[in-house]
VEXTORSE-319430 format. One record per residue (C-alpha): residue number from 1; residue in one letter; chain; z, y negated, x. Coordinates in steps of 0.001 Angstrom, whole numbers, plus 500000, padded with zeros to 6 digits. Layout:
<pts>
[NUM,"a","A",[Z,Y,X]] ...
</pts>
This chain:
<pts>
[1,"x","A",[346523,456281,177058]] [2,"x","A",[349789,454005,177718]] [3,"x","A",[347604,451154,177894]] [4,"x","A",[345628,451881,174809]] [5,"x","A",[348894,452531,172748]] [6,"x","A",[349928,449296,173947]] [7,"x","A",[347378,447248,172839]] [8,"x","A",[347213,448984,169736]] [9,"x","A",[351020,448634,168956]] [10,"x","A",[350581,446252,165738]] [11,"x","A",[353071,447895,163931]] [12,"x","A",[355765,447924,167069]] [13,"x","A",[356165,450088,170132]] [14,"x","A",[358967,452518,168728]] [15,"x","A",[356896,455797,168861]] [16,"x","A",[355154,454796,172101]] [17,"x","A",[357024,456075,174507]] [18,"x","A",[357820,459177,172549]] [19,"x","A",[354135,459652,172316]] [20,"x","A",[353598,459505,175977]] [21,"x","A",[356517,461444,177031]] [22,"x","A",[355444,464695,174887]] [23,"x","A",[351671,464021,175968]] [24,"x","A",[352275,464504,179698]] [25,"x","A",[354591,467317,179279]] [26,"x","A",[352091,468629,177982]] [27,"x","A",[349997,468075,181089]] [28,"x","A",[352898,469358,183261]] [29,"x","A",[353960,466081,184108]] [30,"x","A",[357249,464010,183236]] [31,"x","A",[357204,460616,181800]] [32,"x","A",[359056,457251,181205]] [33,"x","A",[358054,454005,179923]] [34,"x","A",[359776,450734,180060]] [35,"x","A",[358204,448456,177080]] [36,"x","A",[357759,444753,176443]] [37,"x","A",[354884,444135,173906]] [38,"x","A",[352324,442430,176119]] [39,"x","A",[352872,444807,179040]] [40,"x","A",[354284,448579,180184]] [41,"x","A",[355788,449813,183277]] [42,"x","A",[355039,453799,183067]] [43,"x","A",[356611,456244,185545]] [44,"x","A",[355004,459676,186140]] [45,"x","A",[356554,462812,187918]] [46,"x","A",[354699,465746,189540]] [47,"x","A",[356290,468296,191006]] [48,"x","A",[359157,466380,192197]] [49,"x","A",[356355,462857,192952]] [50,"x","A",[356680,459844,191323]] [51,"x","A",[354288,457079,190430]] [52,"x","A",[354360,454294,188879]] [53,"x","A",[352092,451262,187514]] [54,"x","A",[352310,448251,185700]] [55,"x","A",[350119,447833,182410]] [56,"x","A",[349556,445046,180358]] [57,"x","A",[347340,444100,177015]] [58,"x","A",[348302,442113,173851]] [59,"x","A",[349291,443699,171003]] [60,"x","A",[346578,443914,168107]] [61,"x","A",[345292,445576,165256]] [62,"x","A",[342052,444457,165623]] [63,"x","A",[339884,448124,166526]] [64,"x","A",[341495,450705,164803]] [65,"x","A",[338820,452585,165093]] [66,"x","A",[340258,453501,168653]] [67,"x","A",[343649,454199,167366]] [68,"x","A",[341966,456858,164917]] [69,"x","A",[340192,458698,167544]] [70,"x","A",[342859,458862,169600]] [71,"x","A",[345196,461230,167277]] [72,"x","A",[342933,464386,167603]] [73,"x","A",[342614,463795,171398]] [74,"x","A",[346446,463652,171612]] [75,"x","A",[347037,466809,169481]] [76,"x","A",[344806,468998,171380]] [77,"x","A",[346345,467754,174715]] [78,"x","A",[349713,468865,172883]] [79,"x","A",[348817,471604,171662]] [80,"x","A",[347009,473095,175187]] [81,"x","A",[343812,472802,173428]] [82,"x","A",[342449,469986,176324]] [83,"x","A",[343152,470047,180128]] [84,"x","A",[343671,467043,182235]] [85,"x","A",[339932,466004,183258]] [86,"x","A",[338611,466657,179751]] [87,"x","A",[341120,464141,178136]] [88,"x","A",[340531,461701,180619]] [89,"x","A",[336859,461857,179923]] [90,"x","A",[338083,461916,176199]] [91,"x","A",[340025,458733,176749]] [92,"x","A",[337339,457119,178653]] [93,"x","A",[335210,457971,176019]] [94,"x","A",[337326,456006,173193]] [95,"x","A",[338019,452927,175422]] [96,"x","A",[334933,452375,175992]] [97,"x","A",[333258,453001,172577]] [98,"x","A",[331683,450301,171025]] [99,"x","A",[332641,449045,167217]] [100,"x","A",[331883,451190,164502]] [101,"x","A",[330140,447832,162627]] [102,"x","A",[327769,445277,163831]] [103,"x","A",[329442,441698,163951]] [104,"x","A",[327576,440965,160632]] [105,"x","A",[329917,443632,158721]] [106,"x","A",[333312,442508,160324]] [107,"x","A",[332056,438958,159369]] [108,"x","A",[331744,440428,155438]] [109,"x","A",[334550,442267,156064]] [110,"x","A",[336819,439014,157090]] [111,"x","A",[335534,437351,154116]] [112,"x","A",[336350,440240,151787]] [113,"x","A",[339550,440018,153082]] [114,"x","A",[340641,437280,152001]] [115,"x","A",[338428,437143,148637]] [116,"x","A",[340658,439797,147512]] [117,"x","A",[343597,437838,148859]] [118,"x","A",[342786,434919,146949]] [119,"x","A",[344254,435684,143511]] [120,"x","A",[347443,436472,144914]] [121,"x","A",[347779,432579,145756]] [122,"x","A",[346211,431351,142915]] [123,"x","A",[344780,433473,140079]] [124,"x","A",[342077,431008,139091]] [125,"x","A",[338018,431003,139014]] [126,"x","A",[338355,427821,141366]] [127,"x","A",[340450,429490,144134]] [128,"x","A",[338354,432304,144385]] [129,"x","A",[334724,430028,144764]] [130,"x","A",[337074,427743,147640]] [131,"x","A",[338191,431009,149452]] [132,"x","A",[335000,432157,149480]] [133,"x","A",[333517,429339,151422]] [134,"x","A",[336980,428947,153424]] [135,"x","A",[336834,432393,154348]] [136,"x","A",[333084,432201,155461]] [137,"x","A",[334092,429614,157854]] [138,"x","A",[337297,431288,159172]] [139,"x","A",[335115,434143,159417]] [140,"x","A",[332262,432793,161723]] [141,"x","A",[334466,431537,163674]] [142,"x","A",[336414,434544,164145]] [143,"x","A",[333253,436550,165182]] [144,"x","A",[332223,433776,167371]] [145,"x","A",[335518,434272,169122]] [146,"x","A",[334620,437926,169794]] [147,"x","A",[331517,437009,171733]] [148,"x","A",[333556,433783,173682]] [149,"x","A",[337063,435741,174511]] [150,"x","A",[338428,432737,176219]] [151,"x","A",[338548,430641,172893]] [152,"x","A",[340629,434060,171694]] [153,"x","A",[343717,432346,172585]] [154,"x","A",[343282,428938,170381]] [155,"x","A",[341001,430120,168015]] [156,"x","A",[344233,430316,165262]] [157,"x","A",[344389,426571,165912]] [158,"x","A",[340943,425822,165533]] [159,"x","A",[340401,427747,162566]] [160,"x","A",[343409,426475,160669]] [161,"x","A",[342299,422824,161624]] [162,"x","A",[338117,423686,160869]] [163,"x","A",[339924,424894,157101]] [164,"x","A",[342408,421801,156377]] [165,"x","A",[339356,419575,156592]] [166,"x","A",[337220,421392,154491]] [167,"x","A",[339808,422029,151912]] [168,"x","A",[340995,418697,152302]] [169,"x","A",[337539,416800,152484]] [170,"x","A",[335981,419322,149502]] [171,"x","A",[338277,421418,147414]] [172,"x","A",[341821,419972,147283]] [173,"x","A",[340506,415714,145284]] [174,"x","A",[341679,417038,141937]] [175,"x","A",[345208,418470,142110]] [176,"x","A",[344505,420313,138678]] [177,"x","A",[343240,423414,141042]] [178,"x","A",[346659,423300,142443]] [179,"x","A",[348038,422423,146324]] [180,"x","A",[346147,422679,149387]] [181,"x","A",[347891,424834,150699]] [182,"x","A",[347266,427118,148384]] [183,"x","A",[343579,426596,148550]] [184,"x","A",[343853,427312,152195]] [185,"x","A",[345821,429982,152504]] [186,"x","A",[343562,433035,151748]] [187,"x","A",[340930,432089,154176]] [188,"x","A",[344153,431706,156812]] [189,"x","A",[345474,434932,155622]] [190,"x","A",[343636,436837,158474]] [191,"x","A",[345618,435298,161115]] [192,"x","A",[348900,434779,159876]] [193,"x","A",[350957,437232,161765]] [194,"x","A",[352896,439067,159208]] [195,"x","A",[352404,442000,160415]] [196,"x","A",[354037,441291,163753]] [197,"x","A",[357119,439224,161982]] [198,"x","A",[357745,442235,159957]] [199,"x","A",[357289,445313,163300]] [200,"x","A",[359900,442811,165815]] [201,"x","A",[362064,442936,162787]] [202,"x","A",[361618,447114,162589]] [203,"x","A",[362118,446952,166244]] [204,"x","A",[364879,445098,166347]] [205,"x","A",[366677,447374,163561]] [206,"x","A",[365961,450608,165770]] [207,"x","A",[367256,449306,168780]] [208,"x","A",[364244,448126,170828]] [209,"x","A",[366349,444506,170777]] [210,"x","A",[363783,443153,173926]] [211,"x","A",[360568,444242,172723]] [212,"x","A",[361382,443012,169258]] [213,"x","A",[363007,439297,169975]] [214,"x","A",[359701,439202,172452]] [215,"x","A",[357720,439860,169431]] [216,"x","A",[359500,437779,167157]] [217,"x","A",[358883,434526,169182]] [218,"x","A",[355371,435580,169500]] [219,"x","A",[354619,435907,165905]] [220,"x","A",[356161,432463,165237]] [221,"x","A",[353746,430843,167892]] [222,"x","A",[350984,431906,166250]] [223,"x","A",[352880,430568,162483]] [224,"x","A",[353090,427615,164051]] [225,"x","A",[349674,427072,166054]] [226,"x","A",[348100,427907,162273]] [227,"x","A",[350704,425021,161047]] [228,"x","A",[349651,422420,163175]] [229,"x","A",[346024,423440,163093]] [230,"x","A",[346901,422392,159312]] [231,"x","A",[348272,419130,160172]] [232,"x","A",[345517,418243,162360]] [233,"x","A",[343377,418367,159711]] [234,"x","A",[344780,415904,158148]] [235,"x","A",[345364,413201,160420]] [236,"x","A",[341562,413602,161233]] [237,"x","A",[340797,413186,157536]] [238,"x","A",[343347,410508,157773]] [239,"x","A",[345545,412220,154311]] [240,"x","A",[349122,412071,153839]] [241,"x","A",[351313,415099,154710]] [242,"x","A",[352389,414307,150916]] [243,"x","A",[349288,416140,149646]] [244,"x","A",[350756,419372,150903]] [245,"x","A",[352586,420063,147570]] [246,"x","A",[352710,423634,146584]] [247,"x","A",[351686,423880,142739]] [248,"x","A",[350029,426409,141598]] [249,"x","A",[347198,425846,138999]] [250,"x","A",[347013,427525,134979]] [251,"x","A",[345711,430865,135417]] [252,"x","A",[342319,431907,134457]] [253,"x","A",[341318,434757,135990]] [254,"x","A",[341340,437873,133484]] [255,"x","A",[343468,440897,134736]] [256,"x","A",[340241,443267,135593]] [257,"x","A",[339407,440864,137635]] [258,"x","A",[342918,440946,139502]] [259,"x","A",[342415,444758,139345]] [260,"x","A",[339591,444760,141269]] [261,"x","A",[340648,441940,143504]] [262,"x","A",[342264,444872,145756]] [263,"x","A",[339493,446840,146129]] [264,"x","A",[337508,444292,147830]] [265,"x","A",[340520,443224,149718]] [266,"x","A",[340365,447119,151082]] [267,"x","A",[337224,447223,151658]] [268,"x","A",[337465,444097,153615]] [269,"x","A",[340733,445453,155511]] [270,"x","A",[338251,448444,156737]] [271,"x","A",[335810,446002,157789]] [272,"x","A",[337344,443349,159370]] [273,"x","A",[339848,445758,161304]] [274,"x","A",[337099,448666,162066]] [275,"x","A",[339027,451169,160020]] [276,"x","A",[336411,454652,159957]] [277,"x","A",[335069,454072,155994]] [278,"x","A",[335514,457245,154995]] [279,"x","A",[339322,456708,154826]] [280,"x","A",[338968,454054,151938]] [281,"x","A",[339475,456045,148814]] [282,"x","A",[343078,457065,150798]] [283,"x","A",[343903,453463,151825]] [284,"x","A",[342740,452032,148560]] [285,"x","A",[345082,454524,146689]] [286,"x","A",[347853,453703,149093]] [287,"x","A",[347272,450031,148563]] [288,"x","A",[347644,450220,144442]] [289,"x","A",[350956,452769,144765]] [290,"x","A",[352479,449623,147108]] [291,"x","A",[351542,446986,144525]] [292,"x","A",[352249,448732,141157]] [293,"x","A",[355862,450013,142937]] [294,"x","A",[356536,446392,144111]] [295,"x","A",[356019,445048,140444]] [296,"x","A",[357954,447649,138334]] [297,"x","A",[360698,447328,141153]] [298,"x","A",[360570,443941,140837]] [299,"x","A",[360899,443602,137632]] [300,"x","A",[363688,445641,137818]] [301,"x","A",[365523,444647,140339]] [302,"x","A",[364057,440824,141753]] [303,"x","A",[361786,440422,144319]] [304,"x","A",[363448,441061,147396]] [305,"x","A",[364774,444110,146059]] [306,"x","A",[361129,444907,144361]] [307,"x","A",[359690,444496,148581]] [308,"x","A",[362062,446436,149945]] [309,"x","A",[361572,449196,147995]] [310,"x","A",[357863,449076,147795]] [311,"x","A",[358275,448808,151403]] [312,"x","A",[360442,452345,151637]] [313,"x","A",[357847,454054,149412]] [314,"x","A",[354944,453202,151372]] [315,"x","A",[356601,454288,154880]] [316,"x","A",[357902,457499,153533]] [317,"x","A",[354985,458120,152320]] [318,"x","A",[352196,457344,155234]] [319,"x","A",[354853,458894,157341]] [320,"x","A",[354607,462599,155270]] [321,"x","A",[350823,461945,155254]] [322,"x","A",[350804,461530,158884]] [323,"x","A",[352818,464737,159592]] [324,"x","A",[349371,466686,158713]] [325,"x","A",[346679,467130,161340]] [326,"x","A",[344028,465737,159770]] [327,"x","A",[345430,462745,158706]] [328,"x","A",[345236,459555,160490]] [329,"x","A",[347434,457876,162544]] [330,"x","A",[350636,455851,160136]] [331,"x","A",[349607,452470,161538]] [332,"x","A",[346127,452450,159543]] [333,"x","A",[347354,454376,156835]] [334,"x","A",[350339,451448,156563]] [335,"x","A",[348149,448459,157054]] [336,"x","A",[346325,447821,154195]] [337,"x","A",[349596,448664,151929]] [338,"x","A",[351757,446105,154382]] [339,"x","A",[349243,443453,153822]] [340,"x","A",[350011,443362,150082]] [341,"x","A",[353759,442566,150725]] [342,"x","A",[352276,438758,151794]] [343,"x","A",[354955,438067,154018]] [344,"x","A",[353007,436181,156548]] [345,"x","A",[351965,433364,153968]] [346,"x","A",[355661,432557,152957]] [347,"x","A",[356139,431002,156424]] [348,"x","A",[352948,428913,156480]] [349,"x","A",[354034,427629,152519]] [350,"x","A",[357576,426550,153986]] [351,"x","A",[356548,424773,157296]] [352,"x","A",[353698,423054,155277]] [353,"x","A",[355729,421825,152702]] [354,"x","A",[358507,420945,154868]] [355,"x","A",[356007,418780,156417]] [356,"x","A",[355078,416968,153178]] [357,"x","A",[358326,415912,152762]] [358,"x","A",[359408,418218,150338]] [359,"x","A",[362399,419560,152146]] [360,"x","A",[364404,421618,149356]] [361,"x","A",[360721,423840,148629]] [362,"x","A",[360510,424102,152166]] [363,"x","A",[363631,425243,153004]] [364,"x","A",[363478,427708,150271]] [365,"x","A",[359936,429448,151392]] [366,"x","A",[361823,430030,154988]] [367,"x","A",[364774,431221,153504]] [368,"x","A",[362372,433873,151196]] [369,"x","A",[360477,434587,154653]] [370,"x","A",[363817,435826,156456]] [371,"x","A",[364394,437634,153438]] [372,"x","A",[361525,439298,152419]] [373,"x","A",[360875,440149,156622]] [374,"x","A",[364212,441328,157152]] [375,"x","A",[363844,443716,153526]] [376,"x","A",[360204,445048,154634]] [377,"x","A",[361685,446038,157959]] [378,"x","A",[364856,447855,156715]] [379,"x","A",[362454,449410,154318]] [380,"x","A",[359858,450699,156280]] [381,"x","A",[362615,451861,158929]] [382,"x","A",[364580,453916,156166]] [383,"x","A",[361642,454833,154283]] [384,"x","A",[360153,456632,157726]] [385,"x","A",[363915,458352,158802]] [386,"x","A",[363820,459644,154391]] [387,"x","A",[360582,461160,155355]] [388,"x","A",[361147,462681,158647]] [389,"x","A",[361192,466624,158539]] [390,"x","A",[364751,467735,159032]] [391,"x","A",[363469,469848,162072]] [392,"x","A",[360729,468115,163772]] [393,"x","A",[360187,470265,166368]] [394,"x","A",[359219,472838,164420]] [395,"x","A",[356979,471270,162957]] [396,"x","A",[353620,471000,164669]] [397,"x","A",[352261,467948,162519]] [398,"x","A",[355050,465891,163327]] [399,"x","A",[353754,465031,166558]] [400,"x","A",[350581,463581,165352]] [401,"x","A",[352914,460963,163010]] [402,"x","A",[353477,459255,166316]] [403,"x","A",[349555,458272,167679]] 
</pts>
């Protein structure tokens, strides 16, 4: 189960140990894990014996599927529903389970993704017809990648480089559909890791100072592999670094169209990251509450003050949601809301236009990406402590918050 959690620890490893310290207690066993992201040293005493292994597996978000299963299996083993030998065969069970959708849906799903992405870069016609040929290819690619799991560990590289050609080669002659960048950045969007910028910052503000500055330099590798990839692209197309300017085209897209931009983003988030489909009309009502709170704050307020609240809301609220049985774990009820909050893409904007020379829009993006990271992490950490039951432990739902 420590190994699963582990792998599955895309939003940070806070409630890890927790989790596995109240499960085998359960089991008449103590428990204590030491955590880095990529790898777990877990301790376990019986009657006065200890033993203890080393496990290790990169953090992703990639089969949440897993992660959903594995809430029930944890309750009953809390709750002296489930002995030892039946939730090992349980566990066994969900490891080895295969994905809820053939490779053909998380392909749509990837592309979906980042369709409904798309107006949030650029609301225009011409952004949405690039992304969704960008997003094809980023897409084949990453299912190709599934099948080939030793190109896993480039594959941000390749894809980033496979996209600055074709934007650069196809989509990005006239600069009336705005910058490259721009055009590229929705069919990116699946790799930049926001997400883990935004849990090492969470970490790091509730204490877990290794695991988070681990994670922090982590996510930046992969910002930067997705950078160069971009600058690769155009040295082999033999372009300027000048051409990544970061203009934004004249609207044109009419606001149902916006509307429903986020309902195939959802329905790509379930998709592309094996979410169980029967949670959409939740997620998808999570996902408009975190964008229409984000603009009325922000309007109010600015836009760092406008994320950090939306950020609050949405944690205090998948947090309550997760305190009920049924409910699914607070990492897949989070995602889809925490992709809206775009932090990932500020990162790629500044190093890309850094590299085209244009140092003071550069510098500003970066300075907006500590921001807006540092405000999504504050947020989601106070919004989850605001939401906390003032006596957990009486509280038999609380435990399943933590799965």
């Amino acid at each position: 189960m420590t190994g699963l959690l582990l792998r599955s620890s895309g939003e940070g490893a806070v409630n890890v140990e927790h989790t596995v310290r109240h499960t085998a207690r359960a089991l008449g066993a103590d428990a204590s894990v030491l955590l880095v992201p990529d790898a777990a040293a877990l301790t376990v005493t019986v009657r006065g014996e200890a033993r203890t292994v080393t496990l290790r597996g990169v953090p992703e978000v990639f089969r949440l599927d897993q992660v959903v299963a594995l809430k029930p299996l944890v309750q009953d083993v809390r709750a002296g529903r489930t002995g030892l030998a039946e939730a090992h065969r349980g566990l066994v069970a969900i490891e080895t389970s295969p994905p809820p959708y053939p490779w053909w849906l998380k392909l749509l799903g990837i592309v979906l993704f980042t369709l409904g992405f798309a107006p949030l870069m650029q609301s225009t016609w011409y952004e949405v017809g690039a992304t969704a040929v960008l997003g094809s290819v980023s897409a084949v690619l990453a299912v190709t990648a599934d099948r080939f799991p030793r190109y896993a560990p480039v594959l941000p590289l390749v894809v980033s480089t496979t996209v600055s050609v074709i934007t650069v080669e196809v989509f990005a002659r006239d600069t009336a559909h705005g910058g490259p960048v721009l055009l590229m950045l929705p069919a990116l969007f699946f790799f930049v890791p926001g997400d883990y910028l935004s849990a090492a910052t969470a970490e790091l503000a509730a204490g877990f100072i290794t695991t988070g500055a681990i994670r922090l330099v982590y996510a930046a590798f992969l910002l930067v592999q997705l950078y160069v990839g971009v600058l690769l692209g155009l040295y082999l197309t033999g372009t300027s670094t000048r051409a990544l300017f970061d203009v934004a085209a004249a609207s044109d897209l009419p606001r149902w169209a916006l509307f429903l931009s986020w309902i195939v983003f959802t329905a790509g988030t379930l998709l592309a990251f094996a979410i169980p489909f029967r949670l959409l009309p939740l997620l998808l009502a999570l996902v408009y509450v975190t964008v229409g709170v984000q603009s009325l704050a922000t309007k109010a307020i600015g836009e760092t003050g406008g994320t950090f609240v939306a950020a609050a809301v949405l944690a205090a609220v998948t947090t309550r949601l997760t305190l009920r049985p049924k409910q699914p774990p607070r990492l897949v009820l989070l995602l889809p809301g925490f992709f809206t909050l775009t932090v990932g893409s500020l990162g790629m904007r500044g190093l890309t236009t850094l590299a085209g020379g244009y140092v003071i829009e550069g510098f500003r993006d970066l300075l907006k990406l500590v921001t807006i990271v540092t405000a999504i992490a504050v947020g989601l950490v106070l919004g989850a402590v605001l939401a906390q039951p003032a006596h957990p432990a009486r509280r038999g739902g609380h435990l399943s918050s933590e799965t």
